[in-house]
C-alpha positions as CSV (number, residue, x, y, z in Angstrom):
1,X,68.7,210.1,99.8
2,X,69.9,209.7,103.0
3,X,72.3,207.4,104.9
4,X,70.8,205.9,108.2
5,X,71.0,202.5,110.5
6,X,68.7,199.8,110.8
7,X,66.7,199.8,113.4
8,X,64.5,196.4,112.9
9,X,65.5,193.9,110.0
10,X,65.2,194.3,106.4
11,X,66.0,193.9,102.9
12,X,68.0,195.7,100.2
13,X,65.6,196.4,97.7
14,X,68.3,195.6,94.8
15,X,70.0,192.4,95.8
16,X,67.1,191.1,98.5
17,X,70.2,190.8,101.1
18,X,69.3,191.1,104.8
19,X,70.3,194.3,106.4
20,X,70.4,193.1,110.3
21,X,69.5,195.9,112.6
22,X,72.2,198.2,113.6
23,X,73.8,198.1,109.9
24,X,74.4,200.9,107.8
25,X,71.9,201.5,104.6
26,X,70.8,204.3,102.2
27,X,67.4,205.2,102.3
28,X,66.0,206.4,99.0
29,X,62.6,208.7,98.8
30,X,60.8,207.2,95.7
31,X,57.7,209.0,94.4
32,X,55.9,211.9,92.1
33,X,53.8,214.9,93.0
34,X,52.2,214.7,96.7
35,X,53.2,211.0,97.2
36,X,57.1,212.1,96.8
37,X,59.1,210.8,99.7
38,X,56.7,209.3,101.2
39,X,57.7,205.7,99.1
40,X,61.1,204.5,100.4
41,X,63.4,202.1,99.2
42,X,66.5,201.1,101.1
43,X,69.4,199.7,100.1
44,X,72.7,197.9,101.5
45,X,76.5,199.0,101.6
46,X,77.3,196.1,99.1
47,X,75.3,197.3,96.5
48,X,75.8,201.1,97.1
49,X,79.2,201.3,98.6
50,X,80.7,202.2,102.2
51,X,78.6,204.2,104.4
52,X,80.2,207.6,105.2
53,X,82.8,207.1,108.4
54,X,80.9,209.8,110.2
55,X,77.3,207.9,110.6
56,X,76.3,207.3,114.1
57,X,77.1,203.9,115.6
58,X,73.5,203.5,116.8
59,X,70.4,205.3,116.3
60,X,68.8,206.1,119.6
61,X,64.8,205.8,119.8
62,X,62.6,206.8,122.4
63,X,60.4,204.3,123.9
64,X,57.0,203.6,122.6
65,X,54.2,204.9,124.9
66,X,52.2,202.0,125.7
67,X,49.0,202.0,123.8
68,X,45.9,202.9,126.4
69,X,43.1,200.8,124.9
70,X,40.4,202.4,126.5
71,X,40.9,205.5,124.7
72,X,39.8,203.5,120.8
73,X,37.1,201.6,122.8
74,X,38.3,198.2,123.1
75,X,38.6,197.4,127.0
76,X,37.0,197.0,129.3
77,X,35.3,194.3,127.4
78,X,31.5,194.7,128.7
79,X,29.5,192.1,127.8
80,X,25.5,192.8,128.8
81,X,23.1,189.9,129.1
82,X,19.8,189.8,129.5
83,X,17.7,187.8,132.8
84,X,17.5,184.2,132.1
85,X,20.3,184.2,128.9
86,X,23.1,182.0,130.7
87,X,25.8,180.9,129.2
């Protein structure tokens, strides 16, 4: 159980309110054995209370790395045809 920020839009699992990014929630690890924690439920401060006054204003994220398409095989797009086989 853990208290965080929002960083894309969601819902509270308990009232199906939506928690804009950049609000407070409490995100709850759900699960038994090896899948423990890996299920997580969140909820919002109207259901669970205030957040604690010490919770960042903003979560800071580093950028994404743009995904290189070349490396999974997808571009360049090579399409072979044989003599004669237009189009």
């Amino acid at each position: 159980m853990r208290w965080s920020r929002a960083t894309v839009p969601q819902l509270c699992g308990s009232c199906r309110r939506q928690i804009v990014a950049g609000e407070a929630l409490l995100v709850l690890g759900v699960g038994v054995g090896d899948r423990a924690g890996k299920i997580t439920k969140v909820r919002c401060t109207t259901c669970v209370g205030p957040a604690p006054p010490d919770l960042p204003d903003r979560i800071e994220q580093a950028p994404r790395p743009a995904l290189d398409m070349t490396r999974i095989g997808l571009l360049p797009l090579q399409w072979s045809r044989e003599p004669g086989e237009e189009g």
